[in-house]
C-alpha positions in Angstrom: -9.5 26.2 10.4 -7.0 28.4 11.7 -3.9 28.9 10.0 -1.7 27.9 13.3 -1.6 24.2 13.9 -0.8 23.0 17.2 0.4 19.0 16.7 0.2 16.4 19.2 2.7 13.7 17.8 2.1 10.0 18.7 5.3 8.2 17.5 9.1 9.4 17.5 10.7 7.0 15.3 12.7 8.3 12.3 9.5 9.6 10.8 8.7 11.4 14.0 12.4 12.8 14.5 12.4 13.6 10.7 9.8 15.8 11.2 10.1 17.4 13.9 13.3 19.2 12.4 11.5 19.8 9.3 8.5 21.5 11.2 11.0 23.6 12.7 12.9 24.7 10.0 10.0 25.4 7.9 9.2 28.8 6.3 5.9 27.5 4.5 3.5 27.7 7.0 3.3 28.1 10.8 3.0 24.4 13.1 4.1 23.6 16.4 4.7 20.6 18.0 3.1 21.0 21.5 3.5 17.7 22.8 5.2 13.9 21.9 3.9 10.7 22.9 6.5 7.8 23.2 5.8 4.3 25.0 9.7 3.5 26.1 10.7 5.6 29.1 14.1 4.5 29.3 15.3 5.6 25.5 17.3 8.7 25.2 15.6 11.7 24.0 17.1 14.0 21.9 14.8 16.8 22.9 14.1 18.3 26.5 12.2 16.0 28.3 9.3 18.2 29.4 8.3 17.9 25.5 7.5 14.1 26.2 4.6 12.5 27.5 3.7 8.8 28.4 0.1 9.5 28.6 -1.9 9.4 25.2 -4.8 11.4 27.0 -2.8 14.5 27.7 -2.7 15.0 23.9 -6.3 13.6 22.7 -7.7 16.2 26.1 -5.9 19.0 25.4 -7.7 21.5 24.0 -4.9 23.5 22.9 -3.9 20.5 20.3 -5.8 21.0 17.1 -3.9 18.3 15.0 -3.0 14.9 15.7 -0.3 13.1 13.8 -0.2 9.7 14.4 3.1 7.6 13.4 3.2 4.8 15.2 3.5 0.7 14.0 0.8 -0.6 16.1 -2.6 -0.1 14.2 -5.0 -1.4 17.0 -3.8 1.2 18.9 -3.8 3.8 16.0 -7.4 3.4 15.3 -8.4 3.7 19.0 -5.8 7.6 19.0 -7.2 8.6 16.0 -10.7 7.6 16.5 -10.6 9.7 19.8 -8.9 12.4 18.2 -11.7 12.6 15.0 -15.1 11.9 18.0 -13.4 15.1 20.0 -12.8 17.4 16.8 -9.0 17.3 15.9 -7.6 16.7 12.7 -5.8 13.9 11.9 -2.2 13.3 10.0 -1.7 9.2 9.8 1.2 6.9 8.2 -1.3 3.7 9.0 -1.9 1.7 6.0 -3.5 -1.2 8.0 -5.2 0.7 10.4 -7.2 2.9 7.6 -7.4 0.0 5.3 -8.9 -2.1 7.9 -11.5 1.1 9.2 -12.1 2.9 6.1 -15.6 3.3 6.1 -15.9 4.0 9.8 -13.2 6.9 9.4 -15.0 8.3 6.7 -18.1 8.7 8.5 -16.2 9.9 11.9 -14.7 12.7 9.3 -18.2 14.1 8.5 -20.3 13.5 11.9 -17.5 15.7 14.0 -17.1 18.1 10.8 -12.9 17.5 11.2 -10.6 16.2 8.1 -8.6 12.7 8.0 -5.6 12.8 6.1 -3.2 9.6 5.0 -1.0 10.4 1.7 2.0 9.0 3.9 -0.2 5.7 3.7 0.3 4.9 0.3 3.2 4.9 -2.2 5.6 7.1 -0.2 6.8 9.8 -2.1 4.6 9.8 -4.6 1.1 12.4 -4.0 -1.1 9.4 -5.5 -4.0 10.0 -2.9 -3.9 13.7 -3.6 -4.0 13.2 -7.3 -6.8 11.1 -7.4 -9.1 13.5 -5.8 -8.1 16.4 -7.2 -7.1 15.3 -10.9 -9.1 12.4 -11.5 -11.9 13.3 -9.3 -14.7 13.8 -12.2 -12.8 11.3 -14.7 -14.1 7.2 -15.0 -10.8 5.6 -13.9 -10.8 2.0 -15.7 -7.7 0.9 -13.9 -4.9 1.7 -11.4 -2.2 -0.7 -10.4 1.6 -0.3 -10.1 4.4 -0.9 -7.9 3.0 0.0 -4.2 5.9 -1.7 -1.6 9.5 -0.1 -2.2 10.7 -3.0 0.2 9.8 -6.0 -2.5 10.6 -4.1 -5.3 14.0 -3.4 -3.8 14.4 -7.6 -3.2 13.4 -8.8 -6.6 15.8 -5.8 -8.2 19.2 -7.6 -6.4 17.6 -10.8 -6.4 17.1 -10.9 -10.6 19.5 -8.3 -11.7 22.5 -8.7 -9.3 21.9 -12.5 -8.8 21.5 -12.0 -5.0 19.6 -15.2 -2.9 16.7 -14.3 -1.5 17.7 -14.1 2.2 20.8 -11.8 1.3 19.0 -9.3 -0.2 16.4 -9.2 2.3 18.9 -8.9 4.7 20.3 -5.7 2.4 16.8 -4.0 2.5 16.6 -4.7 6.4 20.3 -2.8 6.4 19.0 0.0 4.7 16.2 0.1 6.5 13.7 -0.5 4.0 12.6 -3.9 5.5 11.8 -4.5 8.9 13.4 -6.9 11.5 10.0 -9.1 10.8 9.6 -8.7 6.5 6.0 -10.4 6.5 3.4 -7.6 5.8 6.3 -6.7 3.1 6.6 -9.6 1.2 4.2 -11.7 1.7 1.9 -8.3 0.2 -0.1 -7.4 3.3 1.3 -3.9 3.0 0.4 -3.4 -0.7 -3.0 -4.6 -0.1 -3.6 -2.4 2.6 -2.9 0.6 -0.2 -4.7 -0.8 -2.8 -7.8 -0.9 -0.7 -7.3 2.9 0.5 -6.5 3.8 -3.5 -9.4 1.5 -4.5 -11.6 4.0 -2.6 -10.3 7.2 -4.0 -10.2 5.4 -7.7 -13.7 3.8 -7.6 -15.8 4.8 -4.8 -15.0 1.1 -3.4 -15.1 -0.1 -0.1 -13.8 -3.6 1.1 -12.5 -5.0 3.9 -8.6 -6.9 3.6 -10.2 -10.3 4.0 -11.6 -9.6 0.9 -8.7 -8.8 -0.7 -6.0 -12.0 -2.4 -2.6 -11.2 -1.6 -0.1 -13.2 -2.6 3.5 -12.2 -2.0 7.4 -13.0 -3.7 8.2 -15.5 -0.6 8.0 -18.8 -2.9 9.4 -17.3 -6.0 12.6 -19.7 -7.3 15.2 -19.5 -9.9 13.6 -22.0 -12.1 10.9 -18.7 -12.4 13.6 -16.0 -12.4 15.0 -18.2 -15.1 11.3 -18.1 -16.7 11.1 -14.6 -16.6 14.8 -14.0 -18.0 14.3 -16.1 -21.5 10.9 -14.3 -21.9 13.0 -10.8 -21.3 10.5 -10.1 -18.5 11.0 -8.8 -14.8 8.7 -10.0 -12.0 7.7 -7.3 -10.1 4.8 -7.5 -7.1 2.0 -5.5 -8.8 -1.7 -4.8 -7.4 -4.2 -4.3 -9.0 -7.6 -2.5 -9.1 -9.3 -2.3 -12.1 -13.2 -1.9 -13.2 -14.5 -5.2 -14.4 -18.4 -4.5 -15.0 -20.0 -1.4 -14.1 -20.0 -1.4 -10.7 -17.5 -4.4 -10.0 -14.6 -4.0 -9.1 -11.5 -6.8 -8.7 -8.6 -6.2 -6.8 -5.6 -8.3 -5.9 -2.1 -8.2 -5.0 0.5 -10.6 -7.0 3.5 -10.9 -8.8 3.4 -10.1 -12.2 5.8 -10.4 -15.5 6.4 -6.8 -16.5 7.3 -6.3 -20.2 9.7 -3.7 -21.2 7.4 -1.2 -22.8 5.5 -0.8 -19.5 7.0 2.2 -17.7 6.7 -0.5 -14.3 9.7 -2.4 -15.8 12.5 0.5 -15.7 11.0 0.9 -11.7 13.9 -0.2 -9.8 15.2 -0.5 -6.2 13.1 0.9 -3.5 11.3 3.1 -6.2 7.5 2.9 -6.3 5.6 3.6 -9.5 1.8 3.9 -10.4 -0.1 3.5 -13.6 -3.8 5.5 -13.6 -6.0 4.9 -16.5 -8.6 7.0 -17.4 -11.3 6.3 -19.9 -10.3 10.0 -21.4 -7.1 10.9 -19.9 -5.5 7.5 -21.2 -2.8 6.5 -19.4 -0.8 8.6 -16.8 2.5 6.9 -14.5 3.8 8.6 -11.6 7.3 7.2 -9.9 9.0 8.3 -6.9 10.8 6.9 -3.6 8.6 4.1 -1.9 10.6 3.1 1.1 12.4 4.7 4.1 11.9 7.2 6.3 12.1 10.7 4.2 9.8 9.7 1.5 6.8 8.9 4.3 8.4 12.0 5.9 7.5 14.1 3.1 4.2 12.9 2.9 3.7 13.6 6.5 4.7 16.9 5.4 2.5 17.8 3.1 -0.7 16.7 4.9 -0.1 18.8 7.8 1.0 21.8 5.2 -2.7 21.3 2.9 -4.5 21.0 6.5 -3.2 24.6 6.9 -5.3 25.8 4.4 -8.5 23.4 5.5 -7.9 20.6 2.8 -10.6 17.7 3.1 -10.6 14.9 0.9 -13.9 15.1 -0.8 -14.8 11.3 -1.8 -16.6 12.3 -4.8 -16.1 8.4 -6.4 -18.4 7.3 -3.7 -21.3 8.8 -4.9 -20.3 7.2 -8.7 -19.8 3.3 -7.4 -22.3 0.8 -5.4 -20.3 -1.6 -5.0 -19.0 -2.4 -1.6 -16.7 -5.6 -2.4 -14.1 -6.8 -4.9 -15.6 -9.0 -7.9 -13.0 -12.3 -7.1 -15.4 -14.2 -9.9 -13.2 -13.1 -12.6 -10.9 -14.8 -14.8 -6.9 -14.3 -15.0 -3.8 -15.9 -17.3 -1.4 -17.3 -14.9 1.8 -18.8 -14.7 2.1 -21.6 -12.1 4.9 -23.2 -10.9 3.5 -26.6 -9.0 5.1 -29.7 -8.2 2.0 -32.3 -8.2 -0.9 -32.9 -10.8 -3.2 -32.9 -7.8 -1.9 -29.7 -7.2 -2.7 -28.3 -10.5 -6.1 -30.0 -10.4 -7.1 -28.1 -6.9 -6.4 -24.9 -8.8 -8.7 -25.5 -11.6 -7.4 -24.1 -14.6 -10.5 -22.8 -16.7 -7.4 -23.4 -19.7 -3.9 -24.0 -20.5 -2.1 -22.5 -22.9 1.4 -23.5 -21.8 2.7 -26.7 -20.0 6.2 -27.6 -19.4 7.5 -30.8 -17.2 10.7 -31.9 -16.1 12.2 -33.8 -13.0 13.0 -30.5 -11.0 10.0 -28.4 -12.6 6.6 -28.0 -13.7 4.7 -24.8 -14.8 1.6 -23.8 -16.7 0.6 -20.7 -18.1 -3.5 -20.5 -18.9 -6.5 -18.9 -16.9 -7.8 -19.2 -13.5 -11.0 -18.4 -11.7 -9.2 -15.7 -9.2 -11.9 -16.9 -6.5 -10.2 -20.4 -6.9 -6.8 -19.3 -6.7 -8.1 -16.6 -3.3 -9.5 -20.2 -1.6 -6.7 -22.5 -2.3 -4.2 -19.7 -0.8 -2.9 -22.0 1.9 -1.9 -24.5 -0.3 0.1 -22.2 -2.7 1.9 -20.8 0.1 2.5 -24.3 2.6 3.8 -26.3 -1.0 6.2 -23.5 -2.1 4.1 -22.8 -5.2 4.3 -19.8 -7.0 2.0 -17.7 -9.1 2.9 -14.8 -10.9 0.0 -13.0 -13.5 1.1 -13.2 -17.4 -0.4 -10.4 -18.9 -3.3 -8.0 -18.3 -6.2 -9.8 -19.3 -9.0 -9.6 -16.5 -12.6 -10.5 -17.3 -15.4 -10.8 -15.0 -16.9 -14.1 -15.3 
């Protein structure tokens, strides 16, 4: 493509603002912002209003735009810009998690049918060029397991709420100050927005797709003190880890929990709203990346870089997909637990396949054994409604 990129923005948030003085003060490579599309008419503008446009159409039709970036919350919406954009032969630069989680495959396909490229590093992990280095580094290289620390916002809630002591709802309120959090915290902590990563980087890993139904997430919204208090005497830190990890050739699990995080493991000293992935390799061994997972500049950066490697005509190349036929997560596989409950009907509804570990007491009850992860996926609702909590023990997972 040509070296000149003419952008049609879709979103001026931070993000949006962040890059449009970056763009302009770049002296990497040459890109113009032709046009902004905002919803709110009556918010102040920063920028001369003749650079605005209410109209989504004036950027998807103009044939002067060769590059959409798309930064915008809603995801319904999202798909429906950047699906128009890829069907009429502009690139594409998107933040989305949920929107290319939930449209992978589709987006994929749109990529190669209209000959354009789709890029989403500022999707997953922030900061940190995970997308990028899967293709590139890993591309030939049998992966047997990536996982890590994927949502700067929890991470930054479980640092203040075990190391400085903080409640719950004051350090949530600290991350929404900061702006890591939003004003509604749910795809954050209850591990929507992890999940929507892992799937992307489950594609780029394994050649996987799978839809986010498919997918357990279980966030940090029922964790207590009696398990901070766990995790404490055992010198562990809970941290909310997927995971995506080859169980058979050609099954794949992945799921998004809480997990106790020993010290040797690099995710323990991964702090704040820091995020930090683990890629093992069946010859490489194991490689951890760490950088900034939450906030504007990080995502910003991303952004960035996209638009800079579409400059040179970068495509992903999806080489995993040819390697892998699966198409869904293995859930039929077996994982140690710990599980706080309050009711032995509880427990029994969760099946433990064993128990190593059973405490009791008037104000608490846990067990630490193995559970089908198919059992614990169906009996979500009942996790979440009785305030139980389940966090993974260690990192044994075995198809079953």
């Amino acid at each position: 493509m040509s070296n000149e990129l003419n952008i049609g923005l879709f979103g001026f948030g931070c993000v949006g603002q962040g890059l449009y003085h970056v763009l302009n003060n770049s002296k990497g490579f040459t890109a113009n912002i032709t046009k902004i599309a905002v919803k709110n008419r009556d918010k102040k503008r920063t920028l001369p209003q003749e650079l605005f446009t209410y109209d989504k159409f004036e950027i998807l039709n103009n044939p002067s735009i060769n590059l959409i970036v798309e930064l915008i919350d809603d995801a319904e919406e999202a798909y429906q810009i950047v699906k128009h954009a890829l069907q009429n032969g502009k690139h594409v630069v998107t933040a989305n998690k949920k929107m290319v989680a939930t449209h992978l495959k589709e987006l994929v396909k749109l990529q190669e049918e209209n000959n354009v490229s789709l890029l989403y590093e500022a999707s997953s992990c922030g900061s940190i060029p995970i997308i990028r280095t899967l293709e590139e580094y890993f591309d030939n290289e049998q992966l047997t397991k990536v996982s890590g620390i994927f949502n700067g916002t929890t991470n930054y809630i479980l640092t203040k709420t075990i190391l400085e002591k903080l409640s719950y709802p004051d350090a949530l309120k600290q991350a929404q100050e900061k702006g890591f959090a939003e004003s509604d915290p749910t795809n954050d902590v209850e591990g929507f927005d992890a999940k929507f990563k892992a799937i992307i980087i489950a594609l780029h890993s394994f050649g996987v797709f799978c839809l986010p139904e498919n997918v357990l997430n279980i966030g940090i919204t029922t964790l207590h003190e009696h398990d901070i208090n766990y995790a404490n005497e055992k010198n562990y830190k809970i941290k909310l880890v997927p995971t995506i990890k080859q169980v058979a050739p050609d099954k794949v699990a992945i799921f998004v929990l809480p997990k106790f995080i020993q010290q040797h493991i690099p995710l323990f000293f991964t702090d704040n709203e820091f995020n930090g992935v683990i890629v093992e390799g069946e010859f490489s061994g194991e490689q951890f990346l760490k950088g900034r997972g939450a906030g504007g500049h990080p995502t910003g950066a991303a952004v960035l870089s996209d638009i800079s490697a579409l400059s040179y005509g970068y495509k992903y190349g999806y080489k995993k997909i040819t390697q892998n036929k699966s198409n869904q997560p293995e859930n039929q596989i077996s994982i140690k637990l710990y599980l706080r409950y309050n009711t032995e009907d509880e427990l029994k509804k969760l099946k433990p396949i064993s128990i190593d570990e059973k405490f009791e007491s008037a104000q608490y009850k846990f067990v630490v054994g193995y559970f089908n992860l198919k059992t614990i996926k169906e009996e979500k609702d009942l996790i979440l409604s009785n305030k139980l909590f389940v966090c993974v023990a260690n990192d044994e997972v075995e198809l079953l």
